[in-house]
C-alpha positions in Angstrom: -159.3 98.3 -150.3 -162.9 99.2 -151.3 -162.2 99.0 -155.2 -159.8 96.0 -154.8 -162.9 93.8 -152.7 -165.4 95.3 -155.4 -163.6 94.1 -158.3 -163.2 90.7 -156.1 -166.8 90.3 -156.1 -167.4 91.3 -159.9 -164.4 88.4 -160.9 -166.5 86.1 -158.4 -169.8 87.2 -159.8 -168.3 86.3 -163.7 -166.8 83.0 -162.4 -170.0 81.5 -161.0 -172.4 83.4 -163.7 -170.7 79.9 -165.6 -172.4 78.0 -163.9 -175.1 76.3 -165.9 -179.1 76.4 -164.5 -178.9 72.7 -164.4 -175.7 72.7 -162.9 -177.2 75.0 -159.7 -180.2 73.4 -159.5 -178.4 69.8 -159.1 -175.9 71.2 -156.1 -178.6 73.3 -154.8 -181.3 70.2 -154.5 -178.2 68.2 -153.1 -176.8 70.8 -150.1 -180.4 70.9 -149.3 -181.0 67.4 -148.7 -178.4 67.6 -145.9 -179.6 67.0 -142.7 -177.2 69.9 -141.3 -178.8 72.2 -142.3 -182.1 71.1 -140.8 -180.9 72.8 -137.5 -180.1 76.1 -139.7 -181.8 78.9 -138.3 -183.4 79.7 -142.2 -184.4 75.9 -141.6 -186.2 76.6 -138.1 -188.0 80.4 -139.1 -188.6 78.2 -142.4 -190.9 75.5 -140.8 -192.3 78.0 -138.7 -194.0 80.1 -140.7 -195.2 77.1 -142.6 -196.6 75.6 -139.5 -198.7 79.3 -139.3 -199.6 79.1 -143.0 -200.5 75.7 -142.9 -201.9 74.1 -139.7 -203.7 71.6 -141.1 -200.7 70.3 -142.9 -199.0 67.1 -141.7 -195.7 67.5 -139.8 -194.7 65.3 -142.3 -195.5 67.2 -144.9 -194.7 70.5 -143.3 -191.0 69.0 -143.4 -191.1 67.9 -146.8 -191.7 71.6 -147.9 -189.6 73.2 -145.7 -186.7 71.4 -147.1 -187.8 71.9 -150.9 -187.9 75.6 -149.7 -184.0 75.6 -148.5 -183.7 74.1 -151.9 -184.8 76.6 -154.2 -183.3 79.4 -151.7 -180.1 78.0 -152.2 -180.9 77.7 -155.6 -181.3 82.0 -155.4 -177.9 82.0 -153.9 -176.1 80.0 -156.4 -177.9 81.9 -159.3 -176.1 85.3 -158.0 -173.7 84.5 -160.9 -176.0 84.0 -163.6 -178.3 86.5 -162.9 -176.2 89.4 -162.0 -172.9 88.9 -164.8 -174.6 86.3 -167.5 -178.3 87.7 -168.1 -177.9 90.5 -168.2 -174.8 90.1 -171.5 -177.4 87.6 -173.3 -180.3 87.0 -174.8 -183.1 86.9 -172.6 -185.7 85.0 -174.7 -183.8 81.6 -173.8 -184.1 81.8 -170.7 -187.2 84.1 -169.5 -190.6 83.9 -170.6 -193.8 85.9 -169.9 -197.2 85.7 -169.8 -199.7 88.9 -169.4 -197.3 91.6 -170.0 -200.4 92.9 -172.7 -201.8 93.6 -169.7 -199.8 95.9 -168.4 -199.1 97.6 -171.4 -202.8 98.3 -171.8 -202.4 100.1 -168.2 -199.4 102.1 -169.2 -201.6 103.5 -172.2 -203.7 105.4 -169.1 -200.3 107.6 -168.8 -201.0 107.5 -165.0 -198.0 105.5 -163.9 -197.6 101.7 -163.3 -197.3 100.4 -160.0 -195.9 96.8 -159.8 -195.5 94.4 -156.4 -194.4 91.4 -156.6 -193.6 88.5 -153.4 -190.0 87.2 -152.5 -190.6 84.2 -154.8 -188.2 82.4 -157.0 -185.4 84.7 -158.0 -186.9 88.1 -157.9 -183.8 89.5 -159.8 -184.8 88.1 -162.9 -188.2 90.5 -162.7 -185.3 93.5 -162.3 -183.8 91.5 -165.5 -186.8 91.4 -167.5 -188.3 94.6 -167.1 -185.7 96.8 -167.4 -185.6 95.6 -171.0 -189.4 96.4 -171.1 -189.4 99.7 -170.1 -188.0 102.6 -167.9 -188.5 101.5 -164.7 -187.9 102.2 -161.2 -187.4 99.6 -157.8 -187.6 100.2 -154.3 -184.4 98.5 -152.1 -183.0 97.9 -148.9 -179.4 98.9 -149.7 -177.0 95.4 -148.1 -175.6 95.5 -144.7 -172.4 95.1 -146.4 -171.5 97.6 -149.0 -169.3 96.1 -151.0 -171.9 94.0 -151.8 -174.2 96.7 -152.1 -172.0 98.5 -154.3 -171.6 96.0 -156.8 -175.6 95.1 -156.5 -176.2 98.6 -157.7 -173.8 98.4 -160.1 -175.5 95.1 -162.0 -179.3 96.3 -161.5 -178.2 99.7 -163.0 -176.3 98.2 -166.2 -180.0 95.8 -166.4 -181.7 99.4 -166.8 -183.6 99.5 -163.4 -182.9 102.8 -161.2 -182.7 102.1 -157.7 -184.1 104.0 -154.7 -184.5 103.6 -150.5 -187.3 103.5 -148.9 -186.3 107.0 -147.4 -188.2 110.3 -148.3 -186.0 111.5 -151.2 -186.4 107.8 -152.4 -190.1 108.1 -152.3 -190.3 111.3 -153.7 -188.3 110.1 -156.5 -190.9 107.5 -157.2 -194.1 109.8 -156.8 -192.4 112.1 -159.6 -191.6 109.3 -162.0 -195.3 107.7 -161.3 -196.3 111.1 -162.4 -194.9 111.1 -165.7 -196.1 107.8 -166.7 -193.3 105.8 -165.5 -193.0 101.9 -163.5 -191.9 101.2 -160.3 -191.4 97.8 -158.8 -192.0 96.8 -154.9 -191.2 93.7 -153.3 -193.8 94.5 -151.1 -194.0 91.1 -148.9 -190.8 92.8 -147.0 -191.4 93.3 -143.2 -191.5 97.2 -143.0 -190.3 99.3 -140.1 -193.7 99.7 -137.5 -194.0 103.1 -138.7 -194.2 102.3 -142.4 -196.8 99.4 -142.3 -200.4 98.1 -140.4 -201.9 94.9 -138.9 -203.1 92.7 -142.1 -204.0 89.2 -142.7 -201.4 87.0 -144.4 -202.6 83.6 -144.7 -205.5 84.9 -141.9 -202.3 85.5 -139.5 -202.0 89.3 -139.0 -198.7 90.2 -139.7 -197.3 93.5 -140.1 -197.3 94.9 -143.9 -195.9 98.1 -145.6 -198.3 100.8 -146.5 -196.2 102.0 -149.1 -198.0 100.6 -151.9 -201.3 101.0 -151.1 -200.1 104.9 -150.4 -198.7 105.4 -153.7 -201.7 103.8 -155.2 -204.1 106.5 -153.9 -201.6 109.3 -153.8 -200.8 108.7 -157.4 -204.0 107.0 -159.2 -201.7 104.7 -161.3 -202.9 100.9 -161.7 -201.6 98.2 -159.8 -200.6 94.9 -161.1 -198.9 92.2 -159.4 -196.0 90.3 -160.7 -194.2 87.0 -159.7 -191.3 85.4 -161.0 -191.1 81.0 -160.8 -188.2 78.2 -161.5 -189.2 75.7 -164.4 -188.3 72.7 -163.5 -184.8 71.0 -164.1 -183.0 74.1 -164.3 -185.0 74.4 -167.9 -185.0 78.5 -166.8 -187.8 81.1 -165.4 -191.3 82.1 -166.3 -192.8 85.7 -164.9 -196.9 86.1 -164.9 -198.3 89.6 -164.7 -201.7 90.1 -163.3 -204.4 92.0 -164.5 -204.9 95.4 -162.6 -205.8 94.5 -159.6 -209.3 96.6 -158.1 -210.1 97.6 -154.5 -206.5 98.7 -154.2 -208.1 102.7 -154.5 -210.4 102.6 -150.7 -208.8 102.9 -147.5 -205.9 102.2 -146.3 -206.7 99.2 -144.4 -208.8 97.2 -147.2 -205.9 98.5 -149.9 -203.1 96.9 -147.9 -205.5 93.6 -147.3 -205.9 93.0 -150.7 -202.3 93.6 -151.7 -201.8 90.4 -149.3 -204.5 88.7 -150.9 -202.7 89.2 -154.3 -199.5 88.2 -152.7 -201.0 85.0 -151.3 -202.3 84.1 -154.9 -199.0 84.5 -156.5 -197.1 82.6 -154.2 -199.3 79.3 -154.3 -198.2 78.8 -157.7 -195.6 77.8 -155.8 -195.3 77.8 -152.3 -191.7 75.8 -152.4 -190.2 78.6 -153.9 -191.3 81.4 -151.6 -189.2 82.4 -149.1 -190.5 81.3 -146.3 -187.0 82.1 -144.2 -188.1 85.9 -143.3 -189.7 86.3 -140.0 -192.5 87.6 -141.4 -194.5 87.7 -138.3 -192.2 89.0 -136.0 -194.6 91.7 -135.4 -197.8 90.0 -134.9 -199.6 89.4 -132.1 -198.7 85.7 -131.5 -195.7 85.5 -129.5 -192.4 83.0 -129.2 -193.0 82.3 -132.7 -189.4 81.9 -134.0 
């Protein structure tokens, strides 16, 4: 039953990675103008947070983004296709361009490692797509509650050259040793962490719990720190990925590290705050309460 639902997924996966860019971006824009889906629970957490983020924002307003937000994350779902079974078989030139990856080259040439974080905006898989052309590189996961799913997830971001690892001990161990020989390693590091794995830190001046785990690394291993974010050009036209330069004050204590990883984050997401997503209860575990 396992292989049979596994191969299901990879035929489904093929099927939709047909799907043109301007084909998703059309049905995506359309679904989201439904007003079902204003009472959607993504909806809800969606306005939210963006209530938090932006109270001086008209309710209007607030609305208008909230629903350009579903958009583009149903935009993500309906790319699962084209990302995961077409990308990966083509060339990506056509449909990815970069800007600033000298930047982190120069940073490799230390031989100390290359630590990259990037925020849950646009379609992150495309980074995985991108860089594991680039260079050997490593990225942190949560494996899927379901594991078909999670099978076959591994199974793509292996094939696009990226090795995958939890956010367990032997996973972090894994990414110590390869920041030690020079290697990359990739973070989503906007993810809400377990309390034990993250501290208090401003996000948009609302303190919301935030992993450590980069900031750790950072001083544990000495390797630079770049951020990296990945955007939609518009009309399905395809998807362009800006590297920063190395970011400083990421080498003090803990606390001001993991503050201006958020201040990085909060940069690279108003290029294009529609596209984040905003869905994640990202301050669950903050002090402001009967939030979602």
């Amino acid at each position: 039953m396992s292989l049979l639902l596994t191969k299901f997924l990879q035929i489904l996966l093929f099927l939709m990675s047909f799907l043109p860019l301007r084909v998703i971006s059309w049905t995506a824009t359309s679904i989201g103008a439904s007003k079902v889906l204003n009472h959607s629970s993504a909806f809800l957490i969606t306005a939210a947070n963006l209530r938090l983020v932006f109270p001086d924002m008209e309710k209007k307003a607030i609305m208008e983004l909230a629903i350009s937000s579903i958009k583009e994350t149903l935009k993500t779902v309906f790319e699962m296709g084209f990302v995961w079974s077409f990308l990966p078989r083509k060339d990506l030139s056509k449909y990815v361009s970069s800007q600033g990856f000298k930047k982190i080259k120069k940073s490799l040439d230390y031989n100390k490692g290359l630590i990259l974080f990037a925020p849950h905006l646009s379609n992150i898989e495309i980074i995985l797509n991108y860089m594991g052309r680039q260079v050997p590189c490593m990225a942190l996961y949560t494996p899927s509650k379901n594991k078909y799913i999670d099978k076959v997830m591994l199974l793509v971001r292996t094939r696009m050259g990226v090795t995958m690892v939890e956010p367990n001990l032997s996973g972090i161990k894994s990414i110590l040793e390869n920041l030690n020989k020079g290697g990359v390693v990739i973070i989503a590091s906007d993810q809400v962490p377990k309390p034990e794995g993250g501290i208090l830190s401003n996000f948009f001046s609302i303190p919301a719990l935030t992993m450590t785990l980069v900031s750790k690394l950072k001083m544990k291993s000495k390797a630079p720190c770049h951020s990296i974010f990945c955007t939609r050009v518009s009309d399905g036209k395809g998807f362009k990925i800006k590297f920063s330069k190395e970011i400083a004050g990421m080498d003090l204590d803990l606390q001001s590290s993991v503050d201006r990883m958020n201040e990085e984050l909060e940069k690279c997401i108003m290029n294009s705050p529609e596209q984040y997503s905003w869905e994640y209860k990202r301050y669950k575990h903050s002090s402001i309460e009967g939030i979602y």
